[in-house]
N, CA, C and O of each residue as an XYZ file, in Angstrom:
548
protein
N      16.012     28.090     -5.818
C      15.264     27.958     -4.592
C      14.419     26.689     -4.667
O      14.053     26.431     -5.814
N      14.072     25.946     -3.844
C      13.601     24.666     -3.923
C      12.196     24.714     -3.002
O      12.232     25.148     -1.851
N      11.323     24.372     -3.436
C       9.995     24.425     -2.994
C       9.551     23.086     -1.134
O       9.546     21.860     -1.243
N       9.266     23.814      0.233
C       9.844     22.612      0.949
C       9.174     21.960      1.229
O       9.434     21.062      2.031
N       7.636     22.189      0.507
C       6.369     21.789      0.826
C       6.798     20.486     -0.212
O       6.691     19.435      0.420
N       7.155     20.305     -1.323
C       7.565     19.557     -2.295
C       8.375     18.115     -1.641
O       9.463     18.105     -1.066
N       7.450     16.900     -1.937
C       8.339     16.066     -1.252
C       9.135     15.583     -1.657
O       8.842     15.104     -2.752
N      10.650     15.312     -1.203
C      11.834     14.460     -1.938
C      11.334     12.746     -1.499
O      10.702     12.164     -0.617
N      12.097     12.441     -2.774
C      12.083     10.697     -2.693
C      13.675      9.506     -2.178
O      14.880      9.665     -2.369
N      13.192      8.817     -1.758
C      14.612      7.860     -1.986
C      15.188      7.510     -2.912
O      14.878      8.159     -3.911
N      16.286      6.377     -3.157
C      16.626      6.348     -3.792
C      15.905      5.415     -4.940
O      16.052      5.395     -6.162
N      14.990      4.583     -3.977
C      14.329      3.948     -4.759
C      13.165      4.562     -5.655
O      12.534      3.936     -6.507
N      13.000      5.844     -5.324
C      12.082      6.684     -5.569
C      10.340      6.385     -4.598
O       9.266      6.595     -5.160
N      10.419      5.996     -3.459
C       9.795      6.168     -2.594
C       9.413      7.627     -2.028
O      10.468      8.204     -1.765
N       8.639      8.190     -1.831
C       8.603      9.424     -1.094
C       8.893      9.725      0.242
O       8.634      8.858      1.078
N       9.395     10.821      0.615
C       9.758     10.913      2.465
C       8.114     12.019      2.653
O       7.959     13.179      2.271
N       7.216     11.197      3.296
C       6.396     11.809      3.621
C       5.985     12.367      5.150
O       6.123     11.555      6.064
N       5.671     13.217      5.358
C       5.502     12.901      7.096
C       4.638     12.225      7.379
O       3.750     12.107      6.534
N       4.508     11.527      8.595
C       3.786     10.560      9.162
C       2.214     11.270      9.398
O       2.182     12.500      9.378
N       1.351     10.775      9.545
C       0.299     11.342      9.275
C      -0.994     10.536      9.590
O      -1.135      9.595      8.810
N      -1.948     10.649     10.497
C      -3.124      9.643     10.330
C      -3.983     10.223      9.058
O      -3.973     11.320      8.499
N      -4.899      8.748      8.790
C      -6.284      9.483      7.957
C      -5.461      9.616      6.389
O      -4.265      9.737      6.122
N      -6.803      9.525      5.437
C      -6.834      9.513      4.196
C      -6.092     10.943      3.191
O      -5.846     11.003      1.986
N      -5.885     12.033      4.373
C      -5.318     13.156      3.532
C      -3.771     12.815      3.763
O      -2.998     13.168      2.873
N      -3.182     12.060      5.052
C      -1.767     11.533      4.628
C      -1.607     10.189      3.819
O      -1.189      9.457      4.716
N      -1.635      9.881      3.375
C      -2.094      8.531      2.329
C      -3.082      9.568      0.544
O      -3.198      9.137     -0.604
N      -3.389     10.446      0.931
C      -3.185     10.961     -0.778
C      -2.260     11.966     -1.003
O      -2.132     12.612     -2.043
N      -1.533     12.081      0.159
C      -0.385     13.333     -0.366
C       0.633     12.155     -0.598
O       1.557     12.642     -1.250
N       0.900     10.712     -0.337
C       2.039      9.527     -0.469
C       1.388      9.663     -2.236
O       1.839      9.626     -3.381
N       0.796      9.741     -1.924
C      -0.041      9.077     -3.808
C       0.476     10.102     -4.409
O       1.323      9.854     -5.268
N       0.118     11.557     -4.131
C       0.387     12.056     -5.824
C       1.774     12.386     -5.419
O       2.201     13.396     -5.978
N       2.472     11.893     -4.720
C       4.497     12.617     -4.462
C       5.294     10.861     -5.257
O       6.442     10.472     -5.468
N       3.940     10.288     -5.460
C       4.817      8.710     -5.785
C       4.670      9.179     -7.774
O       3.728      9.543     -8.478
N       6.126      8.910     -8.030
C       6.290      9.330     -9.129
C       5.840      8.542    -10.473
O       5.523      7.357    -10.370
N       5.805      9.266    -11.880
C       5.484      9.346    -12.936
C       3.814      8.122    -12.843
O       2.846      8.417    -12.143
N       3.860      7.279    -13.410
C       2.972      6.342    -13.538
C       2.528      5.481    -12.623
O       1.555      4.752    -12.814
N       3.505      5.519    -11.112
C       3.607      5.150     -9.959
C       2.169      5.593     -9.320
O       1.317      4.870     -8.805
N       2.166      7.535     -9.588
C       0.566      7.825     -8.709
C      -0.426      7.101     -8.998
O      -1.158      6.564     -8.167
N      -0.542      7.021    -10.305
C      -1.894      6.478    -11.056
C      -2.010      5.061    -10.397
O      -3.118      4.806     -9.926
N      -1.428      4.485    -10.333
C      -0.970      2.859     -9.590
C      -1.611      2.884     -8.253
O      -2.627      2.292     -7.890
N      -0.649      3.864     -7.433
C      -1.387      4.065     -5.677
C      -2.441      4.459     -6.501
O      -2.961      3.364     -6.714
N      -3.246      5.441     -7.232
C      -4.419      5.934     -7.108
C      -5.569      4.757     -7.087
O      -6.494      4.695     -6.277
N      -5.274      3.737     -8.279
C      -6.130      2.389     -8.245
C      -6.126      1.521     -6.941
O      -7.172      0.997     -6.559
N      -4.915      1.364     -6.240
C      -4.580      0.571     -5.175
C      -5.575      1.240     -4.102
O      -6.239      0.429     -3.457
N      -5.801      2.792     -3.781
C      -6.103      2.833     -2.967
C      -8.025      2.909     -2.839
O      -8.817      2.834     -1.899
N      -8.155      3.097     -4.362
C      -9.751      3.523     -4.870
C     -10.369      1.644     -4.451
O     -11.402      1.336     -3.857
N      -9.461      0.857     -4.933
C      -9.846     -0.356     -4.731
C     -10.174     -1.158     -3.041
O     -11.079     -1.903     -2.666
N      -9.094     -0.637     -2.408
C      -9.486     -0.901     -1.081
C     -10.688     -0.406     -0.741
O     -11.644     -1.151     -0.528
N     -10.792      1.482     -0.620
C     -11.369      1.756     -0.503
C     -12.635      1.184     -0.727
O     -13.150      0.781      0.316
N     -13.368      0.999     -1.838
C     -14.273      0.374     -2.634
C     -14.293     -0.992     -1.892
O     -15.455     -0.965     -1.486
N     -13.992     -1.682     -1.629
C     -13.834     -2.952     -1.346
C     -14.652     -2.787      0.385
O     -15.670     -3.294      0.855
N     -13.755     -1.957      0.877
C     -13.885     -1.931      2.599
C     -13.914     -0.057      3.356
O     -13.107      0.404      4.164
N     -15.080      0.630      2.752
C     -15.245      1.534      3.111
C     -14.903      2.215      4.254
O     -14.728      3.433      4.263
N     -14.777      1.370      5.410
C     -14.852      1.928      6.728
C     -13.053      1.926      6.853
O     -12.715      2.195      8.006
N     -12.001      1.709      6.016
C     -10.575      1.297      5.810
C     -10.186      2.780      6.862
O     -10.703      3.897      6.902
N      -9.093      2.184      7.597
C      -8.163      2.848      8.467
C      -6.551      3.437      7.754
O      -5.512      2.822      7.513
N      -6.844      4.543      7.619
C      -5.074      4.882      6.808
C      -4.589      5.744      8.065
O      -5.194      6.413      8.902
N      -3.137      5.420      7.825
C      -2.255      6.457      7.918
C      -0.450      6.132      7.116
O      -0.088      5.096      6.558
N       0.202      7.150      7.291
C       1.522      7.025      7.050
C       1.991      6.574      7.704
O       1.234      6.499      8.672
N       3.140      5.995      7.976
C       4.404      5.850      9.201
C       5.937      5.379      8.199
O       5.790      4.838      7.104
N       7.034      5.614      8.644
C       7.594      5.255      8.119
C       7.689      5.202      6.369
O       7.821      4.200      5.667
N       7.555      6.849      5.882
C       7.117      6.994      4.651
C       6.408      5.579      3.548
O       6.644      5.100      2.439
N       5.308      5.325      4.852
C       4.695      4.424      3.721
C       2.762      4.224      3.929
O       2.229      4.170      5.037
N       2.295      4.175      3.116
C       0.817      3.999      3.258
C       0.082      2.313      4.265
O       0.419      1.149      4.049
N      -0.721      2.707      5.082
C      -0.612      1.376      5.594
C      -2.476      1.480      5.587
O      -2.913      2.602      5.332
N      -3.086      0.826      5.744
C      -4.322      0.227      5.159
C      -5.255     -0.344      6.645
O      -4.438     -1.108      7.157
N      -6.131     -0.350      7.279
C      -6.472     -1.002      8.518
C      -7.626     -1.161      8.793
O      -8.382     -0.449      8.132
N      -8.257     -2.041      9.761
C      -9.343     -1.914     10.431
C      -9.196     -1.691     11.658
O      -8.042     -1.333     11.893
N     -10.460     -1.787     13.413
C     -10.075     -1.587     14.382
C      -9.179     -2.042     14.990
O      -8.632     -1.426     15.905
N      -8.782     -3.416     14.546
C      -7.888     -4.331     15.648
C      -6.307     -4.259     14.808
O      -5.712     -4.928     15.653
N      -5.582     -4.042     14.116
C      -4.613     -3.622     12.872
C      -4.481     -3.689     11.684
O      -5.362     -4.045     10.901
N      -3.637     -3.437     11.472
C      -3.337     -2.950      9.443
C      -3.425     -4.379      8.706
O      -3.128     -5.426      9.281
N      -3.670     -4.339      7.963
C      -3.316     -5.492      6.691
C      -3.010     -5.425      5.640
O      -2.997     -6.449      4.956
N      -2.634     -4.155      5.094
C      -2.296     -3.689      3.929
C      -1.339     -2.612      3.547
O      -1.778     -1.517      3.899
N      -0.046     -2.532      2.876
C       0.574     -1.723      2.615
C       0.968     -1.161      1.495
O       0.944     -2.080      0.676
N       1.379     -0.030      0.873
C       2.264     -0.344     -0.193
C       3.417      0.477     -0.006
O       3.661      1.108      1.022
N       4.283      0.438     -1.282
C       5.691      0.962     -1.258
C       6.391      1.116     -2.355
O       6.648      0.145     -3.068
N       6.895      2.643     -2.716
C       7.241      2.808     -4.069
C       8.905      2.108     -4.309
O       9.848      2.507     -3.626
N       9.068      0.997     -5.405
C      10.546      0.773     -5.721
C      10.989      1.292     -7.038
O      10.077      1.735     -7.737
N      12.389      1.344     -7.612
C      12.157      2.250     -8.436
C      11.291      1.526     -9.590
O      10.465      2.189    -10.218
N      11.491      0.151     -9.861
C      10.769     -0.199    -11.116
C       9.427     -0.788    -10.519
O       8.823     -1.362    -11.425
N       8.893     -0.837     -9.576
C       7.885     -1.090     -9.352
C       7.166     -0.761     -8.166
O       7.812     -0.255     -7.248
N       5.630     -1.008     -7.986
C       5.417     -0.400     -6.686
C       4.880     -1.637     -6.124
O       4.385     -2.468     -6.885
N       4.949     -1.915     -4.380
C       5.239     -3.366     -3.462
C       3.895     -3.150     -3.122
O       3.688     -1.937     -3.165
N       2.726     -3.874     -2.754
C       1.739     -3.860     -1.869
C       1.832     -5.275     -1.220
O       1.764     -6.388     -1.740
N       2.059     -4.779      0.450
C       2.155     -5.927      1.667
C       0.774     -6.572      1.969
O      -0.352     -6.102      2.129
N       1.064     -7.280      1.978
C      -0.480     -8.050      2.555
C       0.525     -8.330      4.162
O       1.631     -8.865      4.097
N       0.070     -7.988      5.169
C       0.615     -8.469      6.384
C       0.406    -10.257      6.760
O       1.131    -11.088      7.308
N      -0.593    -10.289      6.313
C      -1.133    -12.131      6.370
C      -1.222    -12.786      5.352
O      -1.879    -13.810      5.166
N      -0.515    -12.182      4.598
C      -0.593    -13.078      3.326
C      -0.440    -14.204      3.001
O      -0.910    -14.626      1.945
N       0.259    -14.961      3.841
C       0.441    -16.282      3.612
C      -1.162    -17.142      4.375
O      -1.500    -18.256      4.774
N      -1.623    -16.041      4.251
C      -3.394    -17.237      4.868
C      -4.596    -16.660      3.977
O      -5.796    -16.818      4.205
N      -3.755    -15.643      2.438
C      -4.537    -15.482      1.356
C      -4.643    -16.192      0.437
O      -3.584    -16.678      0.040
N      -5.588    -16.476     -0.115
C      -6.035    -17.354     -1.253
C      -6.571    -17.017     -2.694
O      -7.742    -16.777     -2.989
N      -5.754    -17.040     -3.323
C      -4.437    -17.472     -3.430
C      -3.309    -16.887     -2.877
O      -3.486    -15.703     -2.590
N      -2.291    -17.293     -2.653
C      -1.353    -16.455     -1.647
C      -0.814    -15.686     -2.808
O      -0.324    -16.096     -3.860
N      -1.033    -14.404     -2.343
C       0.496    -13.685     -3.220
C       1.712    -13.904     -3.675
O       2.540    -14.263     -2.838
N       2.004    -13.805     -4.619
C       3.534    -14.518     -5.078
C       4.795    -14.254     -4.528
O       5.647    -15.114     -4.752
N       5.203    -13.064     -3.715
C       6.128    -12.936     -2.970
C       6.068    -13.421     -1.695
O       5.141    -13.456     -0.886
N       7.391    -13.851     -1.631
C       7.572    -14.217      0.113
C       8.534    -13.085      0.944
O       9.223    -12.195      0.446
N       8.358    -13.398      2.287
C       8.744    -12.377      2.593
C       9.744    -12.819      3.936
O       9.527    -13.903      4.477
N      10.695    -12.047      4.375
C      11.423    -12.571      5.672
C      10.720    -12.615      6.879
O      11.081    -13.384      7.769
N       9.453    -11.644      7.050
C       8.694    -12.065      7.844
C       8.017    -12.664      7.540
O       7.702    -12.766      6.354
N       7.418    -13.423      8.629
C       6.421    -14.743      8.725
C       5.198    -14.530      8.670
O       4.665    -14.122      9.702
N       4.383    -14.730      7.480
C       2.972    -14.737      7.335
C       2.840    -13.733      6.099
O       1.956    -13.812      5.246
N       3.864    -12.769      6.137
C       3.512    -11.435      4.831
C       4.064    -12.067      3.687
O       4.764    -13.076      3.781
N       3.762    -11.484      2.542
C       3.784    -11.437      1.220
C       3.571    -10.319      0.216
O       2.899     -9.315      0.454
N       4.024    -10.501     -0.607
C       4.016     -8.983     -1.061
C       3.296     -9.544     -2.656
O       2.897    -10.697     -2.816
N       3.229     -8.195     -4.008
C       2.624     -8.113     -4.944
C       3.484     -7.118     -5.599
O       3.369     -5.922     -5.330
N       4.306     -7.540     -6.414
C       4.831     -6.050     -7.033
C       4.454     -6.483     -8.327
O       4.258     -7.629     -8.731
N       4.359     -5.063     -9.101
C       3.193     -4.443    -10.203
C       4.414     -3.507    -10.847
O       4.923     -2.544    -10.272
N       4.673     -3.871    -11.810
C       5.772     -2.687    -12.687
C       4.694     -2.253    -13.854
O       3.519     -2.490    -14.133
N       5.949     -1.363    -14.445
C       5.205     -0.285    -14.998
C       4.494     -1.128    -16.015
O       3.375     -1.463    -15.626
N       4.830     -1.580    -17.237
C       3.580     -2.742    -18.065
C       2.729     -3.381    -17.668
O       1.932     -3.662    -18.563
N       2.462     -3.807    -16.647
C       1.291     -4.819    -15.702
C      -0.025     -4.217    -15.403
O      -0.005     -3.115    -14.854
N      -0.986     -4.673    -15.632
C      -1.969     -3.898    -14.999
C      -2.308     -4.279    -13.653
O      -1.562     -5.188    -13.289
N      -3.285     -3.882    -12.615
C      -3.493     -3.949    -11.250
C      -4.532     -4.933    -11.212
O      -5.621     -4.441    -10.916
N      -4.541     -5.905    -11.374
C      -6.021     -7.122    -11.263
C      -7.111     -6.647    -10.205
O      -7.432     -7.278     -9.198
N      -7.485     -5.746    -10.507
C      -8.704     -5.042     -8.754
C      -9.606     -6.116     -8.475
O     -10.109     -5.978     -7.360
N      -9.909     -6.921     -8.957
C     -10.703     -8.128     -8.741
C      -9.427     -8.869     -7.607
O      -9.588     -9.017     -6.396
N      -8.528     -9.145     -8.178
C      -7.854    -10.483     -7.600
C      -7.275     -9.259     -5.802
O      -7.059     -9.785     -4.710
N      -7.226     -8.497     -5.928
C      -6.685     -7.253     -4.958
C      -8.090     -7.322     -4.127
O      -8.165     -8.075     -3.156
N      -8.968     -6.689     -4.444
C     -10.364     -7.192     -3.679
C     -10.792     -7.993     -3.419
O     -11.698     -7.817     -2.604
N     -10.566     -9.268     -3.797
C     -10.884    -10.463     -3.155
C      -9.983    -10.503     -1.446
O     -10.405    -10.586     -0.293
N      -8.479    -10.388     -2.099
C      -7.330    -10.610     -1.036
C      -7.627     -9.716      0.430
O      -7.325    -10.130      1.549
N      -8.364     -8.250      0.103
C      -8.933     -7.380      1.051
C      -9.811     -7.828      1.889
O      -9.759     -7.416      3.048
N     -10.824     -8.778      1.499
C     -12.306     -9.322      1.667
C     -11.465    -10.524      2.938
O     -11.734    -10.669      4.131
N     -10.527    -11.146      2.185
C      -9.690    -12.392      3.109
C      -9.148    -11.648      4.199
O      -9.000    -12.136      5.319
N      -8.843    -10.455      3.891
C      -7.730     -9.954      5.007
C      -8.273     -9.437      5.894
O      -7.670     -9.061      6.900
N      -9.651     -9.290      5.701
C     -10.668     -8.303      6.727
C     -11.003     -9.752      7.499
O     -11.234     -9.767      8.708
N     -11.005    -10.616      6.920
C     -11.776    -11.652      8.360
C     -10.600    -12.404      9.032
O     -10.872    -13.542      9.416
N      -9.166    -11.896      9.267
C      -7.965    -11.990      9.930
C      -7.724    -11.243     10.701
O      -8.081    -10.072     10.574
N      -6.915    -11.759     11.939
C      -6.467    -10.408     12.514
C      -5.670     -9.485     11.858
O      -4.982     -9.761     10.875
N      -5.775     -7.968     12.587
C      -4.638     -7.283     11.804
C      -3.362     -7.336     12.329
O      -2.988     -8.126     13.196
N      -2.635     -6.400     11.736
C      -1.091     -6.358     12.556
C      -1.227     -5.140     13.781
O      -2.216     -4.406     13.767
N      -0.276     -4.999     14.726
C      -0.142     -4.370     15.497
C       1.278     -3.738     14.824
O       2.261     -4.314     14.358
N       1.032     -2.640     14.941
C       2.755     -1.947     14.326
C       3.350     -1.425     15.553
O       4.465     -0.904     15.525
C-alpha cells in the first residue's frame, strides 16, 4: 500500500508538489526534496528568509518561487546531482551568477552535493534582487 500524502519525485528527483501559496507550500517542497537535497533548500530558504523577511512564497509548477509585491526573483529546483537556484534577473547581479540561461536576464547557481551554500554571496544577490523589478509569472 503506498502512502498518498507521500510525495513522488521526477526523474530528476524533483518533487511533484501541489501548487500552493505561502511558506507551508515551500516547506512541504523542502522536506519531499531528497537525501542531502532538504538540508540544502533548508539553508536556501532560512537565508532568504533572513536576508528579506517580508519574502513572498509559493509553489507553482512543482517548484519553490521566492517574491516581493511587484514579482518573484528567486527560485529553486531539485536535479538529480544538484539543486538549481534561479535568480530571474540575474544577469543585473553582481557578481552575476555563473549560469546562463535561455531566457534573457536569468541565471542560475547549481550547488551539488560536496559544495557548500556561500549564504553571504546568496544574500548579497537577494539584497540586488530586491531593488529590481520582479518577474510576473
Amino acid at each position: 500500500m503506498t502512502d498518498k500524502k507521500k510525495p513522488t519525485h521526477s526523474s530528476s528527483t524533483n518533487p511533484y508538489i501541489p501548487k500552493g501559496d505561502g511558506d507551508d507550500a515551500v516547506q512541504a517542497y523542502i522536506s519531499a526534496m531528497p537525501g542531502w537535497k532538504s538540508a540544502l533548500g533548508e539553508q536556501i530558504d532560512a537565508t532568504v528568509e533572513k536576508t528579506f523577511p517580508e519574502v513572498r512564497k509559493q509553489v507553482r509548477w512543482n517548484t519553490p518561487f521566492y517574491g516581493k509585491d511587484d514579482g518573484w526573483f528567486l527560485a529553486m529546483y531539485c536535479f538529480k546531482n544538484y539543486v538549481q537556484i534561479t535568480f530571474m534577473s540575474g544577469a543585473s547581479l553582481d557578481p552575476v551568477p555563473p549560469k546562463a540561461s535561455k531566457v534573457e536576464g536569468t541565471r542560475y547557481l547549481e550547488i551539488h552535493e560536496d559544495e557548500a551554500l556561500d549564504k553571504e554571496q546568496l544574500a548579497a544577490w537577494v539584497q540586488q534582487a530586491l531593488k529590481l523589478p520582479g518577474q510576473r509569472l
